[in-house]
N, C-alpha and C positions, 0 to 999 in steps of 0.2 A: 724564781719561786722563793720565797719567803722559808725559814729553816726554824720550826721552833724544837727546843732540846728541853725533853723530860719534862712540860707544862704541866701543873697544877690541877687538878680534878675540876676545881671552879671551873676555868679557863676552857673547859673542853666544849660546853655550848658553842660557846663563841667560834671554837676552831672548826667546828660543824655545820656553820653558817654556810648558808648559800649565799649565790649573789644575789643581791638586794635589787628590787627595784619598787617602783610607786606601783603597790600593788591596788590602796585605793584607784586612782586615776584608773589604770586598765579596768579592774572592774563596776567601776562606772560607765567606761566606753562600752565595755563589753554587752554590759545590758541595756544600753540604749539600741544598738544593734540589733539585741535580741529583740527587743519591742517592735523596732521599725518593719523585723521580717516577719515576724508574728502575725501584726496587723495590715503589712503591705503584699506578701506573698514576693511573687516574682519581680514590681514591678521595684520594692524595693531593696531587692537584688541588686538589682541593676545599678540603682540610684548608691547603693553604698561602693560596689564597684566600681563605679566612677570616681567615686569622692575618696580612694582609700588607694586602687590603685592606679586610677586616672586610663581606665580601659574597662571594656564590657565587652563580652560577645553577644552576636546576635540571639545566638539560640547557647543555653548552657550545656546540654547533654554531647556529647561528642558523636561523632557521625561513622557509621558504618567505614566510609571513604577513609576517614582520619585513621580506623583503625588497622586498615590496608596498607596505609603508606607509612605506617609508626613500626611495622613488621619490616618491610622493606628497608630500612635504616639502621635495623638493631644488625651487628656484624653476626656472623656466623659464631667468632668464638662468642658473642656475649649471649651468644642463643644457650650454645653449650652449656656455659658457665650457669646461667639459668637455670635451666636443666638438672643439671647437677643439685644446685641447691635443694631445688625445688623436691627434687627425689628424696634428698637427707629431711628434710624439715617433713615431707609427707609420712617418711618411715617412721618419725618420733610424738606428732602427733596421733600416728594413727595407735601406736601402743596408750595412749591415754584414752580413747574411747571409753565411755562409762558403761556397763551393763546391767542390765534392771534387777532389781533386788527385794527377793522375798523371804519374808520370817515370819516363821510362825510363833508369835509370843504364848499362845496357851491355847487349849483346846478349842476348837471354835473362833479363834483371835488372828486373823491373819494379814500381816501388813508388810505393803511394798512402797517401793520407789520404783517411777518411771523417770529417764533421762526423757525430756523432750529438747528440741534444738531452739532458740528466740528465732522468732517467723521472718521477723526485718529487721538486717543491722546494717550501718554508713560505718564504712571505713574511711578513716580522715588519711591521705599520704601527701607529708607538708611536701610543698615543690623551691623557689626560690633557686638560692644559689647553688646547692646541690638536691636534686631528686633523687627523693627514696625509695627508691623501685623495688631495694631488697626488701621496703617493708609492705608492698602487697603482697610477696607472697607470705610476710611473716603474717599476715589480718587474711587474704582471701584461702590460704589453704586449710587453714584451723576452720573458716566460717561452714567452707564446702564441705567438708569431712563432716562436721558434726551435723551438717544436713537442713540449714539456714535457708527457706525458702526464694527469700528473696535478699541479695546481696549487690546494693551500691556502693561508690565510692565518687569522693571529691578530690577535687586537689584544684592548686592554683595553675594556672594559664599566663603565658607570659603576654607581652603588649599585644603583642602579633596574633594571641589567639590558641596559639600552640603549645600543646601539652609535652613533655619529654617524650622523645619516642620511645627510649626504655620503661618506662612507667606504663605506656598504653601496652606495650606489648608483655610484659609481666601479668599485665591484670587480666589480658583475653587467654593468655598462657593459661592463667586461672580459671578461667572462665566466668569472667569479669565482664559482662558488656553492657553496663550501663554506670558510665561514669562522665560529670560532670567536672566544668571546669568554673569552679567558684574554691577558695580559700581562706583562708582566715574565722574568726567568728563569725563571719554570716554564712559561711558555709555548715556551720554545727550548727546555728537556729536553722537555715533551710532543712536538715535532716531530722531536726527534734522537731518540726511543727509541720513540717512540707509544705509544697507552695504549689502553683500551677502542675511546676513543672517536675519536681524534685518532690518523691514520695515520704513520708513521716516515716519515722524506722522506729522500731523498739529500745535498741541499742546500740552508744556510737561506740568506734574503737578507733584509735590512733593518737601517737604520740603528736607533738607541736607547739609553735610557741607560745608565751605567758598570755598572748589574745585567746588563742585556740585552748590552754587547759581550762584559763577562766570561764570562756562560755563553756568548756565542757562542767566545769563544778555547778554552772549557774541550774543551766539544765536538766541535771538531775535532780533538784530538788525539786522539779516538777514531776514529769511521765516520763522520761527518756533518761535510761540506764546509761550509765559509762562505762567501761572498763578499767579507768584507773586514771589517777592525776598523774600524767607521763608532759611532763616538762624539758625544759633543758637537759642534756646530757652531764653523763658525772662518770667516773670510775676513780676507784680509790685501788694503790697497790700495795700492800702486805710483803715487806720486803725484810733479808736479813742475810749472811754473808755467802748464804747458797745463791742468792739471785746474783742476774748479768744484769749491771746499771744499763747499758744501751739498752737491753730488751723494755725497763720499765719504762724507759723515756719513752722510746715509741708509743707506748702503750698509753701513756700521757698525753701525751702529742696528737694519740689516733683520735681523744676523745676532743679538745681541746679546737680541733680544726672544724668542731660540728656548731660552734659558734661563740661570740664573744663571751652568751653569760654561762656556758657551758664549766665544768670543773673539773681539776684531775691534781687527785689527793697520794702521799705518800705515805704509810707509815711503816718506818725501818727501825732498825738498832744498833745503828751507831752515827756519831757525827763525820766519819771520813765517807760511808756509804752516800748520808745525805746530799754530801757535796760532791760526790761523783755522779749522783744522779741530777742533780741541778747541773753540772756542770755538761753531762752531754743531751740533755734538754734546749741547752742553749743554744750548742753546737750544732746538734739535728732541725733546730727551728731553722736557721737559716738557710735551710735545702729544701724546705715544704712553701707550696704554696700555701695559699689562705693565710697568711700570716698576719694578717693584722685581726683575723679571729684571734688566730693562735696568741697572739702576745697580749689581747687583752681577759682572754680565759686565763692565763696564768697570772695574770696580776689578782687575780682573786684565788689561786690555787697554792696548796701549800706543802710541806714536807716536816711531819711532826716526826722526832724521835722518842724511843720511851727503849731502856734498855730491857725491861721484865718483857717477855712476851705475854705472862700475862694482861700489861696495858696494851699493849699492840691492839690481841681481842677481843680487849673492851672495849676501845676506843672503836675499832670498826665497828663492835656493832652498835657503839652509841652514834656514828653515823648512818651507817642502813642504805648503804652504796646501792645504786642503781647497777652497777659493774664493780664486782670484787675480787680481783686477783691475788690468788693469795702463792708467791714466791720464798715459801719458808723451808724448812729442812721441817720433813716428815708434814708437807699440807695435809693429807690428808686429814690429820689430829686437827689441825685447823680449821677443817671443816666441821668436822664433828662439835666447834665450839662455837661456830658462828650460828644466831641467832636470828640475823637481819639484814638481810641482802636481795636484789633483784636477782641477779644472775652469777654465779662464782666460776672461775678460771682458775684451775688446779695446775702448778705445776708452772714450769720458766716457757713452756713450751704449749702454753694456752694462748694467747692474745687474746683479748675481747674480742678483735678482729671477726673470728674464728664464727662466736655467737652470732656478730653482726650479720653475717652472711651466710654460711655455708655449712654449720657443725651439725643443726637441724634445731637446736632450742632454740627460740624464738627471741626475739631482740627489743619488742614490746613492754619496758618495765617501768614498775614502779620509782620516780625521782623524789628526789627534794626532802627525804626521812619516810617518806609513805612506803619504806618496804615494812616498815616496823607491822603495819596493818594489810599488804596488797600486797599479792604475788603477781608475776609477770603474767602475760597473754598466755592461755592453753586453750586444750580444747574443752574444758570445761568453763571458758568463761562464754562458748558460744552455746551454753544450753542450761535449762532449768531443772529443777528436780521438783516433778508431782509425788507426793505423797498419797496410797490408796490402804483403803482399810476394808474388809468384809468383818463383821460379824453374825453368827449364829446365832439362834435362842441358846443356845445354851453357853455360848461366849459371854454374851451379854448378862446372863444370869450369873456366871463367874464374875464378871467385872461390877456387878451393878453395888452390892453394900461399897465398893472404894468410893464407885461414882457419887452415890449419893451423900456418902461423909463429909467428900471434898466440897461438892457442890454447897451441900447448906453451911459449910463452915465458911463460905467464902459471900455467903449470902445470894445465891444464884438458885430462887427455887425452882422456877423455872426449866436447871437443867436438873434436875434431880427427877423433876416432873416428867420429864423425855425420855427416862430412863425405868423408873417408877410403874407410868404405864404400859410399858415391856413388859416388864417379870409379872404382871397382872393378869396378861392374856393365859 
């Protein structure tokens, strides 16, 4: 990892930087994609399936049977372990539930908010080299609670057809059972258009790679809602002579193993800290698998020093971490100053880890600078807010000299006219 000491205000873009790739090309492929499922339904499912991962199943939805024998494989402790989680993440979304809300602004004036639940959402769970099982239940238990009619999910299938058993039996733990096995972007056009086989959703959710966020950007700009550009993985750590350098390595290291163009950022205060954390980074990499993730995520990852703590949290939140562990004397104040982050880690004795799995928040967040604008997955991202209003005769007659001020001032007789002949009767 690369060490810069005390960099220049200029220079902090740049240090912000994600890793780069040809973002044209993918979103040209992306939306060729999208066209072919658009207008081909299932059959050009299939047809991209083959040409992308050189396999198709016969049928995409996965089968009763399947889910039988994906229960029978998961070990008892990872039942447990499940379990566990699942109980923590249930207990923290269920304290967010919204409750309906009534004001009465003036006599005769009275306006609410209903929470309703979106009726269809597709939960994206990337598969590949590691399956993210913990992230069904980070997408299926937020979808359930908040009362999501109808709740599918995708994920990719390996040659053979076969979906993680961990994955299947997470998502029926959930009460998951209608999940298909397609991934990548023609899985987010099958859920934003539907096809034969695979129903049209409202809204998709799930993190994935620069294929899978591009079709998810593409498709919002039509009918089908997102939950957030969730990219590559990042964590940045906020470090100073209260933090354990082994603890941030790992913490580097945990993000760094999720894939090549993933990131894992340092900022401390001082240059002997920097180089004790570079230096058991390098140490700890040679005892983890996945290392040739590992070694080319850190070739774009870095270790800035800045001796003020004031730059320390600036600089974080001029990045807007996806994962932000803040290892300082007195975090808490740290908190209190940070502005822009997915998820924050208080304390030598947080790991991201913790969120990933098992703390109960949810591990669904905003990358790539988008915390600046997106917060992570809740249970508010599984529901709408109706707005109702009654008025009285004699509401209406309190409101009506505003209505009609604004109205004609704004050149809309029209509405003045709907108001007008009210207070007439």
């Amino acid at each position: 990892m690369k060490i810069y000491i005390n960099p220049p205000a200029e220079q902090w873009d740049a240090l912000c930087r994600r890793v780069q790739q040809n973002n044209a090309t993918i979103t040209g492929q992306c939306a060729q994609i999208l066209t072919e499922v658009k207008e081909g339904g299932d059959r050009a499912l299939k047809e991209i399936s083959n040409r992308i991962d050189g396999y198709c199943p016969e049928r995409f939805e996965v089968t009763a049977e399947e889910f039988v024998q994906a229960e029978k494989e998961v070990s008892d402790q990872l039942k447990e372990a499940i379990g566990t989680a699942a109980a923590n993440i249930t207990k923290f979304h269920s304290a967010q539930i919204p409750q309906p809300l009534e004001v009465n602004i003036a006599p005769g004036v009275l306006c609410c908010q209903k929470p309703v639940p979106i009726q269809r959402v597709g939960l994206y769970i990337p598969g590949g080299s590691a399956p993210l099982f913990s992230t069904v239940l980070m997408l299926a238990i937020p979808a359930k609670l908040a009362g999501c009619r109808e709740v599918i999910m995708c994920t990719p299938a390996g040659k053979g057809g076969k979906i993680a058993s961990q994955v299947l039996y997470a998502a029926k733990r959930c009460g998951i059972d209608k999940v298909y096995k397609i991934g990548g972007a023609q899985a987010i056009a099958a859920m934003a258009y539907g096809t034969e086989e695979i129903g049209k959703v409202d809204k998709i959710f799930g993190p994935g790679n620069r294929y899978v966020t591009t079709a998810k950007q593409l498709v919002s700009g039509e009918n089908t809602a997102i939950d957030m550009p969730a990219g590559p993985s990042e964590v940045m750590v906020l470090a100073d002579g209260s933090a354990r350098a082994e603890f941030v390595a790992a913490d580097l290291l945990s993000q760094a193993e999720h894939g090549a163009d993933s990131q894992a950022m340092v900022v401390c205060n001082s240059a002997d800290l920097a180089s004790r954390i570079a230096e058991e980074v390098e140490e700890s990499a040679k005892k983890l698998g996945r290392i040739n993730y590992i070694e080319k995520s850190l070739e774009e990852s870095r270790i800035i020093v800045f001796e003020e703590r004031e730059k320390i949290i600036a600089f974080a939140n001029r990045y807007a971490a996806e994962h932000l562990i803040i290892s300082l004397e007195k975090p808490w104040e740290a908190v209190e100053e940070i502005t822009a982050a997915g998820s924050i880690f208080v304390g030598n004795w947080s790991p991201e880890s913790a969120g990933d799995y098992a703390s109960g928040t949810n591990h669904t967040l905003p990358t790539s600078g988008w915390a600046h604008s997106c917060s992570g997955v809740n249970i508010e991202s599984f529901i709408r807010r109706i707005t109702i209003q009654e008025l009285t005769r004699e509401g209406v007659g309190s409101l009506a000299p505003t209505i009609i001020e604004m109205a004609e001032a704004e050149g809309l007789q029209a509405h003045a006219e709907a108001v007008i002949i009210r207070i007439k009767q």
